[in-house]
C-alpha positions in Angstrom: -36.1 -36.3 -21.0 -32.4 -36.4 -19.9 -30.1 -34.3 -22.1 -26.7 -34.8 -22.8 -23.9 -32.9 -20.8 -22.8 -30.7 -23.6 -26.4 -29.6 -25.2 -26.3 -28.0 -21.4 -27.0 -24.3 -22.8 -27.9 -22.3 -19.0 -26.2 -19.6 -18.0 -24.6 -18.6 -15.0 -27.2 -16.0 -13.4 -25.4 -13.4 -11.2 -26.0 -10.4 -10.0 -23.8 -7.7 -10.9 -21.7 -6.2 -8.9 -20.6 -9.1 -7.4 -17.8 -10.8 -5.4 -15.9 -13.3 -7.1 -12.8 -15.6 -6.7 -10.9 -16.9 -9.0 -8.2 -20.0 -8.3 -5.3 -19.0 -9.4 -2.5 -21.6 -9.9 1.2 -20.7 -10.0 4.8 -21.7 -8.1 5.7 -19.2 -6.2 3.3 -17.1 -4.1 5.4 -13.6 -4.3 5.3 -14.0 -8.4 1.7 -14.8 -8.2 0.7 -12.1 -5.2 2.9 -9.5 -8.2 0.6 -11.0 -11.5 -2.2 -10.1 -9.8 -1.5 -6.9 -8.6 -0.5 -5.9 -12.1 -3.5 -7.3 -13.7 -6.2 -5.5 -11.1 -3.9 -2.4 -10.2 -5.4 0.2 -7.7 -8.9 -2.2 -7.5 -9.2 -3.9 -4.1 -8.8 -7.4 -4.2 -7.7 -10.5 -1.5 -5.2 -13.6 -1.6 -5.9 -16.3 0.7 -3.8 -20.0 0.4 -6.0 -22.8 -0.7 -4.1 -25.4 -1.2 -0.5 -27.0 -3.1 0.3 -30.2 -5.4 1.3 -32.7 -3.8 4.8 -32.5 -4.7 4.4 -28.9 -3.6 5.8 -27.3 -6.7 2.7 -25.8 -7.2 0.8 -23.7 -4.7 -3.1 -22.6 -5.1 -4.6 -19.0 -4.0 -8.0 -18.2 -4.0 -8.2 -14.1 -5.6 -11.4 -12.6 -4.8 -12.3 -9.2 -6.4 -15.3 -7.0 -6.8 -16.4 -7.5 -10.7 -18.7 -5.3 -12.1 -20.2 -7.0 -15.2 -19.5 -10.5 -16.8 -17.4 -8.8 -19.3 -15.0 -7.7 -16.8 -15.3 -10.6 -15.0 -14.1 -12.4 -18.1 -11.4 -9.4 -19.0 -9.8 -10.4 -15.8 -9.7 -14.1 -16.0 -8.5 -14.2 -19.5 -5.5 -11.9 -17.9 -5.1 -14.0 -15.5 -5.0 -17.0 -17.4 -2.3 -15.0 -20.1 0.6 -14.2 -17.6 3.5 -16.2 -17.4 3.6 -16.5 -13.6 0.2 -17.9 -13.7 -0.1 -21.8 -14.6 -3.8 -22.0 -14.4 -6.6 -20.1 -13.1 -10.0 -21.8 -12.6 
């Protein structure tokens, strides 16, 4: 039996600690590179391009980190998501 898209209850499985990147979404690299620094202070993490709009007024960056648990995993995106400099994170 096929079940609709949103009765879909499985859960990511992961385990912990893990790497994990997060697509962060923003317009200009510096302000993002500075977001992410102040979210994550002294814990390692990496920036690499991934890709920009097509108009180029927004840039993408692919943040990977070391989480240690889904609730900091969470903690961080929802931070990420929150500052200004940030337009989206996926």
């Amino acid at each position: 039996m096929n079940r609709p898209i949103d009765d879909f209850e499985e859960k990511l499985q992961l385990e912990y600690p893990c790497a994990w990147v997060y697509k962060v979404i923003g317009i200009r690299q510096v302000s993002i590179e500075n977001a992410v620094s102040e979210i994550l202070g002294e814990k390692p993490w990496s920036m690499s391009f991934s890709n920009q709009s097509r108009t180029r007024k927004y840039l993408a960056f692919n943040v990977e980190v070391v989480v240690a648990n889904e609730q900091e995993r969470n903690t961080i995106f929802r931070a990420l998501k929150a500052h200004a400099e940030i337009k989206m994170v996926l």
